[in-house]
C-alpha positions as CSV (number, residue, x, y, z in Angstrom):
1,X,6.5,-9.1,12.1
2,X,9.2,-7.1,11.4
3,X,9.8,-3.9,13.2
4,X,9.4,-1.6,10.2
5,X,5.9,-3.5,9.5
6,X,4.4,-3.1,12.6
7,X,6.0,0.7,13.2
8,X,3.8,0.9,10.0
9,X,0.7,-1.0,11.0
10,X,1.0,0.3,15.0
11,X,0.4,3.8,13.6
12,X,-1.8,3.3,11.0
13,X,-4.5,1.5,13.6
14,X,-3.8,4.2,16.4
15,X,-4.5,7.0,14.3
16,X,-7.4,5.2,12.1
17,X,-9.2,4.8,15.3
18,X,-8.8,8.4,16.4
19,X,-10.1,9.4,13.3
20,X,-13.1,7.6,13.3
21,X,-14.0,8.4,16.8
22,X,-14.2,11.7,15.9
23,X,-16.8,10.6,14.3
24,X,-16.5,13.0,10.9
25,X,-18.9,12.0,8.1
26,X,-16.9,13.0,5.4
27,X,-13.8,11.3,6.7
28,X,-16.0,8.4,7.4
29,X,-17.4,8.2,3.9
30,X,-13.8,8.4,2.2
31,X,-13.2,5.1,4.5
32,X,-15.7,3.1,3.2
33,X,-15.4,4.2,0.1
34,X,-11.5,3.6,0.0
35,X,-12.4,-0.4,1.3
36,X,-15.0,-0.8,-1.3
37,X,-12.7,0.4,-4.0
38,X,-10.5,-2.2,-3.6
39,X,-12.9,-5.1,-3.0
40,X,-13.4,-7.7,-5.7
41,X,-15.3,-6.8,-8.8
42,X,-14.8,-6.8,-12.2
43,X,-11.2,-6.5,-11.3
44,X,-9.9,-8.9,-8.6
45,X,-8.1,-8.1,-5.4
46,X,-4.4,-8.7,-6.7
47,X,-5.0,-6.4,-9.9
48,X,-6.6,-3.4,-7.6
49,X,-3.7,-3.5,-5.0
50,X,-1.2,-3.3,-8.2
51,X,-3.2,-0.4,-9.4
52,X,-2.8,1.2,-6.1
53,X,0.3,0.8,-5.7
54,X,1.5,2.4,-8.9
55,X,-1.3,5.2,-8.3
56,X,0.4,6.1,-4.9
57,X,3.9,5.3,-6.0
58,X,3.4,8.3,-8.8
59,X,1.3,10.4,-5.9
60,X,4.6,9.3,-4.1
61,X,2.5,8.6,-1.0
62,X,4.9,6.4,1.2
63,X,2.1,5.1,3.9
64,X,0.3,4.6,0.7
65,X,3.1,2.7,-0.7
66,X,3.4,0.6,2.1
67,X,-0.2,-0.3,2.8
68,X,-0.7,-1.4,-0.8
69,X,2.9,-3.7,-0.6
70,X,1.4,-5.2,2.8
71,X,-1.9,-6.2,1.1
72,X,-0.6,-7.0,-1.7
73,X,2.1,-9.7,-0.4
74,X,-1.0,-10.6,1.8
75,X,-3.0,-11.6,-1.3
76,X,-0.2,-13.8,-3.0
77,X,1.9,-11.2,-5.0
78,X,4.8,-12.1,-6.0
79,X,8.3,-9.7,-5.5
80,X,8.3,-10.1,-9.1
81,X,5.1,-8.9,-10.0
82,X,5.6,-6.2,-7.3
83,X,8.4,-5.1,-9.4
84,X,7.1,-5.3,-12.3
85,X,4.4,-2.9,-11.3
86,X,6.7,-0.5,-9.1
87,X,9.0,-0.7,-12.9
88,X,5.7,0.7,-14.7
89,X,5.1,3.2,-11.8
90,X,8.7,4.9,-12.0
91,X,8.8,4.4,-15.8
92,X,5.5,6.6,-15.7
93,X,6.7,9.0,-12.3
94,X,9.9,9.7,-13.5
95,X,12.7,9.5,-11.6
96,X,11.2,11.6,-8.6
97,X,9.5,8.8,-7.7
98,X,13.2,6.6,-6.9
99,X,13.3,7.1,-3.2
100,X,10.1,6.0,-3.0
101,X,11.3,2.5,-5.1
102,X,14.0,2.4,-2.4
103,X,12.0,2.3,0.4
104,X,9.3,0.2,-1.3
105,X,11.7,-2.5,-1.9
106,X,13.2,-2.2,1.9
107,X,9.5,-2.4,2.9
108,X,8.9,-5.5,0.9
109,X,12.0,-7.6,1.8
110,X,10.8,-6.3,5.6
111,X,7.1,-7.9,4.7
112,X,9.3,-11.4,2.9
113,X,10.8,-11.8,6.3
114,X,7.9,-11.4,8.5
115,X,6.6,-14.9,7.1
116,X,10.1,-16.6,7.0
């Protein structure tokens, strides 16, 4: 995996586990509720993880961002489709939202050459 990935990933676990061992309801809750979310439905997994990524894009949530490219390219997106989406979500965030493309696409060819 590439280093950028698993900086990503390393930090993500580490503090998802300190936050549920503090054992907070409410935090807890917004967990479950964030995995169910995006769990197949009447919308399957691909669509959702698009969705979410042009939500957080226009939030301009980077660790959003970057967990949404990483399951994404895990479910069989393709950089085009990722870019079609990311085109939507800066055509709708404006051009605020361009550093966060930047580092979206860096993230992505980071996640293409983790399987190479």
């Amino acid at each position: 995996m590439s280093k950028l990935v698993n900086e990503f990933n390393e930090y993500r676990s580490k503090m998802n586990e300190k936050l549920l061992a503090d054992n907070n309801k409410i935090v807890k809750r917004i967990f479950n509720l964030d995995t169910n979310a995006y769990a197949k439905g009447a919308l399957d997994v691909k669509t959702k993880e698009l969705l979410g990524l042009v939500a957080s894009t226009v939030l301009r949530c980077d660790d959003c961002i970057k967990y949404h490219l990483e399951t994404s390219h895990k479910e069989g997106i393709t950089k085009e489709e990722m870019m079609e989406a990311m085109g939507i979500a800066t055509l709708v965030g404006g051009t605020i939202v361009i550093p966060h493309l930047r580092r979206a696409y860096e993230f992505w060819e980071d996640l293409e050459e983790s399987v190479q």
